[in-house]
ZAMARGU-4260 file (C-alpha; in steps of 0.2 Angstrom, whole numbers, plus 5000, padded with zeros to 4 digits):
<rodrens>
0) 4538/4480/5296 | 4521/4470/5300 | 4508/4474/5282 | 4491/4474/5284 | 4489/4476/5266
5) 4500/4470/5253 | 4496/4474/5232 | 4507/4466/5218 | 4507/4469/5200 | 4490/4472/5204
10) 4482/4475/5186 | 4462/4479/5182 | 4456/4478/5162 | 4438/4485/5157 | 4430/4479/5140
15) 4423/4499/5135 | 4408/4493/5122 | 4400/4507/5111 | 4387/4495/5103 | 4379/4483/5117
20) 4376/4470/5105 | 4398/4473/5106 | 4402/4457/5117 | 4390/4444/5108 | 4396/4449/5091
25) 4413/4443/5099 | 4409/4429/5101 | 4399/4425/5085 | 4412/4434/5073 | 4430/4431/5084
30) 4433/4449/5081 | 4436/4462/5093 | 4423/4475/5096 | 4430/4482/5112 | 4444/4494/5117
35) 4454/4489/5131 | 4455/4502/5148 | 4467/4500/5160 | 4459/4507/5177 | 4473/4499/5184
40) 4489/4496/5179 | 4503/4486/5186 | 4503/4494/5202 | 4513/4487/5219 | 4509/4498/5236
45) 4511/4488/5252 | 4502/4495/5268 | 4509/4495/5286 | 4501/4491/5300 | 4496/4503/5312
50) 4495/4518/5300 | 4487/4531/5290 | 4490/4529/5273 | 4483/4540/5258 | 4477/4536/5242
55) 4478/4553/5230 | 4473/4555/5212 | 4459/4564/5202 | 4442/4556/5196 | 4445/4543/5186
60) 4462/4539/5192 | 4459/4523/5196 | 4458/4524/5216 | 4442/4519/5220 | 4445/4502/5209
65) 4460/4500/5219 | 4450/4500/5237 | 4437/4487/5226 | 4450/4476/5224 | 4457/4478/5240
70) 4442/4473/5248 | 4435/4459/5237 | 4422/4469/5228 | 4429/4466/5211 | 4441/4452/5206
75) 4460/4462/5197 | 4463/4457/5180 | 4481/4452/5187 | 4492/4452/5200 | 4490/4449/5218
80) 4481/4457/5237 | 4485/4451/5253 | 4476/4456/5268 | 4477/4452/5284 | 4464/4455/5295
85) 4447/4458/5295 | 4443/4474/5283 | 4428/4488/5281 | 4426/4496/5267 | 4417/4513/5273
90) 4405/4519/5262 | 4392/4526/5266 | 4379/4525/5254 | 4383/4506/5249 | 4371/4492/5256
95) 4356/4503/5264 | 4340/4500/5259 | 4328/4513/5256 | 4312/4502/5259 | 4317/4498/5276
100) 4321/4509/5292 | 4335/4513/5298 | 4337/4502/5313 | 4333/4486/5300 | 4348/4494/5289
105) 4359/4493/5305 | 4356/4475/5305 | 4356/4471/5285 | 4372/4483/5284 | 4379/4471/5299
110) 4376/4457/5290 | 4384/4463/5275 | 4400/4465/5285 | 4401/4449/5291 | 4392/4450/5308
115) 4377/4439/5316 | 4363/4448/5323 | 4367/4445/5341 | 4387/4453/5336 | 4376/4467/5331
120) 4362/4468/5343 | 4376/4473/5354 | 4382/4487/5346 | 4366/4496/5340 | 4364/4508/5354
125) 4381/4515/5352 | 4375/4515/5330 | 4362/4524/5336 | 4369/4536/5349 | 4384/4540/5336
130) 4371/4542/5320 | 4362/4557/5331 | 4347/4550/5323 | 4335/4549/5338 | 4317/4544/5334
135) 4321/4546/5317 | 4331/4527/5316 | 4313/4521/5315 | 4308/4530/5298 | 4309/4519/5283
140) 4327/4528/5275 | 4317/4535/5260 | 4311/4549/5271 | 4330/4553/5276 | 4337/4569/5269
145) 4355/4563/5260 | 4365/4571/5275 | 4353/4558/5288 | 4357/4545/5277 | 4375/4547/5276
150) 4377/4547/5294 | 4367/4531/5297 | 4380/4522/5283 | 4394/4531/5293 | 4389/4528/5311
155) 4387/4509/5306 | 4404/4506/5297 | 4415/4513/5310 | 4407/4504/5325 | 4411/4488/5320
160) 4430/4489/5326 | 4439/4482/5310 | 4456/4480/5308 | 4458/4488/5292 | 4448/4504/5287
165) 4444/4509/5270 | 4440/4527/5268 | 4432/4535/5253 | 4432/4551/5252 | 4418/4549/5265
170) 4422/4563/5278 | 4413/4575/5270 | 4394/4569/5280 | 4382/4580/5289 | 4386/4594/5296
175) 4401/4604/5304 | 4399/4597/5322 | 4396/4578/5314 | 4412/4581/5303 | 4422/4584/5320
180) 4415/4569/5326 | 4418/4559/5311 | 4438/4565/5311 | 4438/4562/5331 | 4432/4544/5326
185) 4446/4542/5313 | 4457/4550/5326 | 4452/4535/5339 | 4456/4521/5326 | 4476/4528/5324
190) 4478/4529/5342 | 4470/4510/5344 | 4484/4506/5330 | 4470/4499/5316 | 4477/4502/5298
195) 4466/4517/5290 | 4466/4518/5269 | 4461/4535/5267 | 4457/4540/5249 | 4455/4560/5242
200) 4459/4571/5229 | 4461/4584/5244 | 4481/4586/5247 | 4477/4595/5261 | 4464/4581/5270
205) 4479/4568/5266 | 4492/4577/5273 | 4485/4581/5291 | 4477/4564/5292 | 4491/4553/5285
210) 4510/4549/5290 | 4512/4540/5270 | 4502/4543/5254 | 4504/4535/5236 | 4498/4546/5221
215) 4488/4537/5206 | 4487/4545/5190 | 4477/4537/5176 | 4479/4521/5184 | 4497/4519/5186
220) 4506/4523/5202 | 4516/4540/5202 | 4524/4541/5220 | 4523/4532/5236 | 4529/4541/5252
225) 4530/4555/5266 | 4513/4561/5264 | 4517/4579/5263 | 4531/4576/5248 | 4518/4569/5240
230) 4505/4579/5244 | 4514/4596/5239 | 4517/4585/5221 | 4500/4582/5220 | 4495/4602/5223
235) 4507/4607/5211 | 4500/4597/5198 | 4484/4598/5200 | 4485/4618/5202 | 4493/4619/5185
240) 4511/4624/5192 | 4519/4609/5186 | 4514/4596/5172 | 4517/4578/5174 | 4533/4576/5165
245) 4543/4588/5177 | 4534/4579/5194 | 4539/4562/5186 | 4559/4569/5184 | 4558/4578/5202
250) 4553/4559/5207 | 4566/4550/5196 | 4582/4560/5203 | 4588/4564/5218 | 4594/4581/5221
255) 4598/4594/5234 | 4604/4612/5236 | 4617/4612/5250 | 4622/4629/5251 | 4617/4646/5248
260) 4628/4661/5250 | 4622/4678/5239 | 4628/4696/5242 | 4635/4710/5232 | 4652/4708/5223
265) 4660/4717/5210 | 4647/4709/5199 | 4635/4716/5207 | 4622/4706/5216 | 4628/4687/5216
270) 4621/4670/5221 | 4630/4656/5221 | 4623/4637/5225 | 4630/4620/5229 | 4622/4606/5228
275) 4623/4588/5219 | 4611/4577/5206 | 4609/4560/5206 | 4601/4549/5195 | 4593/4531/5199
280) 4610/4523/5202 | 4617/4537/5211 | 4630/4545/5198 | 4630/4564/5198 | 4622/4570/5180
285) 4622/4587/5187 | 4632/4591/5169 | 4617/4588/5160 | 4606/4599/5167 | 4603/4619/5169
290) 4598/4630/5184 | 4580/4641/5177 | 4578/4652/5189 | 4560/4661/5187 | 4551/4676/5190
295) 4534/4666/5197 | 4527/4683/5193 | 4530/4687/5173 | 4537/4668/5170 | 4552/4678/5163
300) 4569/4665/5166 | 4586/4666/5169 | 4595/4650/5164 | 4615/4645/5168 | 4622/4628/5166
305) 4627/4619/5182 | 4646/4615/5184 | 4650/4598/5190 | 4664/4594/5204 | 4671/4584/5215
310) 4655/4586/5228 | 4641/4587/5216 | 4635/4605/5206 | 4641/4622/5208 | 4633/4636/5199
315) 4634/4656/5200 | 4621/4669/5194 | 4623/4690/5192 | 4614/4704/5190 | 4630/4709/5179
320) 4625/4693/5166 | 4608/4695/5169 | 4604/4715/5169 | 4587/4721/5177 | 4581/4704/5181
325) 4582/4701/5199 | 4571/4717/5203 | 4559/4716/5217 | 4547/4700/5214 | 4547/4683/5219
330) 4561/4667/5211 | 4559/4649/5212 | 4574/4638/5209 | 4573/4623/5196 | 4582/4609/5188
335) 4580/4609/5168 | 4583/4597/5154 | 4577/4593/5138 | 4567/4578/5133 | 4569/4566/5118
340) 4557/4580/5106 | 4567/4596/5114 | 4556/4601/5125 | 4561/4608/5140 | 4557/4598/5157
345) 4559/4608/5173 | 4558/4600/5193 | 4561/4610/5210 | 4576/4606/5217 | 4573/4600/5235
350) 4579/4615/5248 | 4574/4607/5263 | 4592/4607/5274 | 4599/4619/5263 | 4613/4631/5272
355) 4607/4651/5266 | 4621/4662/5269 | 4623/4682/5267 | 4639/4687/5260 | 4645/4703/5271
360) 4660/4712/5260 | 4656/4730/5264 | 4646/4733/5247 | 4630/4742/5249 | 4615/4728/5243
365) 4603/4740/5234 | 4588/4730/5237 | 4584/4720/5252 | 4584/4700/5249 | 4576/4686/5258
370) 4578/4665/5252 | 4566/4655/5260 | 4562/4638/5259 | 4541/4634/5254 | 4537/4615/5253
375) 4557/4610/5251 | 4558/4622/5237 | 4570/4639/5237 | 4562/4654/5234 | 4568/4670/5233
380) 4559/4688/5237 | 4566/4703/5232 | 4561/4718/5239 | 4563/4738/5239 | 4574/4744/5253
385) 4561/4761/5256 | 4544/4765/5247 | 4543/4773/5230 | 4529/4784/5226 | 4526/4788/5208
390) 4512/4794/5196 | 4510/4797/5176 | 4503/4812/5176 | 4502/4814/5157 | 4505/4804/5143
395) 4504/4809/5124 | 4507/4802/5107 | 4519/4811/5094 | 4527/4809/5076 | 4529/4789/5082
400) 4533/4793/5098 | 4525/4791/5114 | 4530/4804/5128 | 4527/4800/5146 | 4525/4814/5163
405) 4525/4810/5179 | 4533/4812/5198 | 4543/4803/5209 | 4553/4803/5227 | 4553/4793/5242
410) 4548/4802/5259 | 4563/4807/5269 | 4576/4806/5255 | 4581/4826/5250 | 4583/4830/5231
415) 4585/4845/5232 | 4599/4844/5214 | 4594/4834/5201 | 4607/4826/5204 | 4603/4815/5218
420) 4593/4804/5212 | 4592/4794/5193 | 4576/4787/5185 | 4577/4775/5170 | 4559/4770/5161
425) 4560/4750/5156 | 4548/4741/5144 | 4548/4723/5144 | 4539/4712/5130 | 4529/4700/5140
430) 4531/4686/5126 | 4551/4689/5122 | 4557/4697/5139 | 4565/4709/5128 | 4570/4724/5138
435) 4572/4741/5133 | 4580/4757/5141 | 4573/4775/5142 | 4582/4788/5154 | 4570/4800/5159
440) 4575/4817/5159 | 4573/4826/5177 | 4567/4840/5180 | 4566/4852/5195 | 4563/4844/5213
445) 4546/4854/5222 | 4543/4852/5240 | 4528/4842/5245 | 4520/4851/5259 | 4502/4854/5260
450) 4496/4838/5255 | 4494/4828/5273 | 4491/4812/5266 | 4512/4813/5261 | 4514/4822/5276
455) 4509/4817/5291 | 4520/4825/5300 | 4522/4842/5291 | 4539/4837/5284 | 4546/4845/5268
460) 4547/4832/5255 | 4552/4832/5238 | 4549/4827/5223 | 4555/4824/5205 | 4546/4827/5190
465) 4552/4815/5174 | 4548/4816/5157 | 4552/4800/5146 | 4553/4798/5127 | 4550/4783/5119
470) 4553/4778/5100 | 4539/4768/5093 | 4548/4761/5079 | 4560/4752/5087 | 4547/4743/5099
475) 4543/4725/5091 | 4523/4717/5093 | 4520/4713/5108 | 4512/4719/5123 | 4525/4729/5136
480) 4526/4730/5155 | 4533/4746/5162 | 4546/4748/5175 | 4554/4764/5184 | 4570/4762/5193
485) 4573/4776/5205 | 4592/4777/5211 | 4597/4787/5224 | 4614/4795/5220 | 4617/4799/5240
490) 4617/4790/5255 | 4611/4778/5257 | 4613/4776/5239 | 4597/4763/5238 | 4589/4757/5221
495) 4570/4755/5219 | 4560/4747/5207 | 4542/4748/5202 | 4527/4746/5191 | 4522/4760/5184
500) 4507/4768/5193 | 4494/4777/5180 | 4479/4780/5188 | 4476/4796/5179 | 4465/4789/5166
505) 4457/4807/5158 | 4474/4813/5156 | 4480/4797/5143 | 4475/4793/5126 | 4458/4783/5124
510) 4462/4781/5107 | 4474/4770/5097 | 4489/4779/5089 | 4492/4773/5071 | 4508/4772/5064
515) 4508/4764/5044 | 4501/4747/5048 | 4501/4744/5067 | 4493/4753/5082 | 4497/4757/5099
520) 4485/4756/5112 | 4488/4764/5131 | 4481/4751/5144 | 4479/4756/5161 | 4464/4746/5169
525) 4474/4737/5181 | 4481/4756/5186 | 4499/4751/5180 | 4505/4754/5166 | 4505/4744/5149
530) 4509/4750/5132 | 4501/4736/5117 | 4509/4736/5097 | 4499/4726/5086 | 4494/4725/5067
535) 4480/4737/5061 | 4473/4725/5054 | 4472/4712/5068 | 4466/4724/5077 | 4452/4732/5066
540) 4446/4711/5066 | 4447/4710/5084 | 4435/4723/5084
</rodrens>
């Protein structure tokens, strides 16, 4: 492979001062009065020739130093650049003159690169043309606005044909058509086969412009690779999703889910995965790690242990060990382990080829289920096989216990028994996951026929009214989501789960119940249902 750009070791130290008196006091005294910063540390990145490559990292990573170096505006601390070929470093605010206009700046700017006038004099019409400055090239640049300015250091970096491009984070000039224009240029430079540096903190940019892409973090290099593996790593840090520990063990092993087959069994809905874990010299360490399977929703988690074999991992999950938790929602799959202090590290396990397979064995599968692969990484949606509608029509507090109303059926499905269908209330502490279990008690189905928004068609529907009582006592702190599973107890013998819809507001409490020391408050502002239990007294200093 031909390099355009080769770094070693490269390393970049700053003196940080806070007195300026700091470096002669060094020298006088032969104390230190500085703190060493590392913009750069011990980072190795060759660049081929002929492509796009990104440089990704948040301000103050240590990417902008990096291009610096590379193009000989600062000297590294240590380590090592070769280029070859001749380089432009496109910025376009460096080396213009305000005092002078902006044809003079075409030629000073020229200069600057490495070009003699008469080099330049033939390429200024085309500086010109590209800038789409017109008779403005004449004005002294002071009078530019910062978008006329910015073109005129873009128009005259790019139209001096280098071999080596260095990009940063200058796309973003002028307006929408100049922009086009500006990536159509970028576009021209790959298909000539030039080298293009790129550098961003937008994942997105990096990806659709570059085939490779390094990550930077703090002056240390992360990741170097396929621009959109690293560019999805990038996007999931930044947005929170993952710290950096977990992208730094996605990196570290190598991992794959193989196959996926799930289905319904005698316990109940099953998923079972294959796949292996490798570590840095290829031995599977699978054992030493468990499958967390999350709720991307609620956070709640199911965790198993992976099972090493002769082929890598195997691992099986149920609704029977895990009760109520694959509901409808949406899962992500990941590999966890523990640091050296305990605390849990969690990475997606790459999904990319994996083999998803549906177990058909006659069993009804009460919800429908879908795997999917976003970005490499298994996801699971879960989702109700018909459309429950539901309502609290009342609720009410009495002798520590809080009694709920309301009605429920799904169109087309005939209750006329109480029988044929179930309802069972859930609340779930949204610190714990703790789960607790309320039948509700059904009472009469009604027919649903005047109301045309549930009947289009003028079909006879029913519905069930419910009534659920819940103990406060034996409800911990915390504040509880609420769940109503609806099972039909005919064909097609479906189950159906839901967030509890309360958007009767006048008929709730809009008081807190007291019970000794504590409180319970009703919340309904997002119309679902949520139930809070906290200390009187916190709640009296809250408000």
């Amino acid at each position: 492979m031909d390099i355009a750009v080769s770094v070693k070791n490269l390393t970049k130290k700053y003196s940080l001062y806070k007195d300026p008196w700091g470096p002669i006091k060094e020298v006088l005294t032969r104390k230190k009065f500085h703190k060493d910063f590392y913009a750069l540390r011990d980072v190795s990145l060759d660049f081929p020739r002929g492509e796009s490559i990104g440089i990704l990292g948040k301000n103050g990573s240590g990417k902008s130093t990096l291009l610096k170096v590379i193009a000989g505006i600062t000297e590294p601390t240590s380590g090592a650049v070769d280029v070859h070929g001749s380089i432009v470093f496109l910025d376009v605010s460096s080396g213009i003159d305000s005092e002078l206009s902006g044809y003079d700046n075409i030629f000073m700017k020229g200069t600057l690169l490495g070009y003699t006038k008469e080099e330049m004099l033939a390429k200024v019409d085309d500086i010109i043309e590209f800038s789409e400055l017109g008779e403005f090239i004449g004005q002294p640049v002071k009078n530019y606005s910062s978008g006329m300015k910015s073109k005129l250091g873009f128009a005259i970096s790019v139209n001096v044909d280098p071999d080596i491009l260095i990009v940063d984070e200058a796309l973003a000039v002028g307006d929408s058509v100049f922009r086009k224009k500006c990536m159509d240029k970028m576009n021209e430079f790959k298909e000539q086969g030039k080298t293009i540096i790129f550098v961003s903190h937008d994942n997105n940019a990096v990806e659709s412009f570059c085939s490779k892409a390094a990550w930077i973090h703090q002056g240390e290099m992360i990741t170097y690779g396929d621009s959109k593996f690293v560019g999805s790593l990038y996007e999931d840090f930044m947005s929170g999703r993952k710290p950096i520990e977990s992208v730094l063990a996605e990196i570290e092993y190598k991992h794959s889910i193989e196959q996926v087959v799930f289905g319904t069994t005698d316990k109940g809905f099953t998923i079972k995965l294959q796949g292996y874990l490798h570590d840095h010299n290829q031995q599977e360490v699978s054992e030493q790690f468990d499958l967390a399977v999350r709720d991307i929703r609620t956070g709640e988690t199911a965790v198993k242990p992976l099972v090493k074999n002769e082929n890598g991992f195997f691992v099986e999950l149920s609704s029977k060990e895990f009760p109520m938790f694959f509901k409808p929602g949406k899962f992500s799959f990941n590999a966890r382990y523990h640091d050296d202090s305990g605390e849990p590290v969690e990475f997606s396990l790459w999904a990319g080829k994996a083999e998803i397979r549906e177990r058909i064995d006659g069993e009804i599968n009460r919800f429908r289920y879908k795997f999917d692969t976003q970005k490499n990484a298994l996801e699971l949606a879960i989702e109700n096989r018909e459309k429950l509608e539901q309502q609290v029509n009342k609720i009410w507090f009495h002798d520590q216990t809080v009694y709920i109303e309301g009605v429920a059926f799904v169109r087309g499905y005939e209750t006329r028994t109480q029988g044929a269908a179930g309802l069972v209330f859930y609340l779930t502490n949204l610190e714990t996951f703790e789960r607790f279990a309320f039948p509700a008690v059904l009472s009469e189905t009604e027919e649903i026929t005047e109301n045309p928004a549930y009947n289009p068609q003028g079909k006879v529907y029913n519905f069930s009214q419910f009534n659920v009582a819940i103990n406060l006592a034996q409800l911990e702190k915390g504040s509880y989501e609420s769940h109503l599973t609806y099972r039909m107890n005919e064909e097609p013998g479906y189950e159906l789960v839901n967030l509890v819809w309360a958007s009767k507001q006048p008929a709730y409490p809009a008081e807190l119940y007291l019970i000794g020391g504590q409180s319970i408050e009703i919340k309904t502002a997002t119309k679902y249902l949520r139930l809070e239990k906290k200390d009187r007294q916190l709640q009296e200093a809250i408000q």
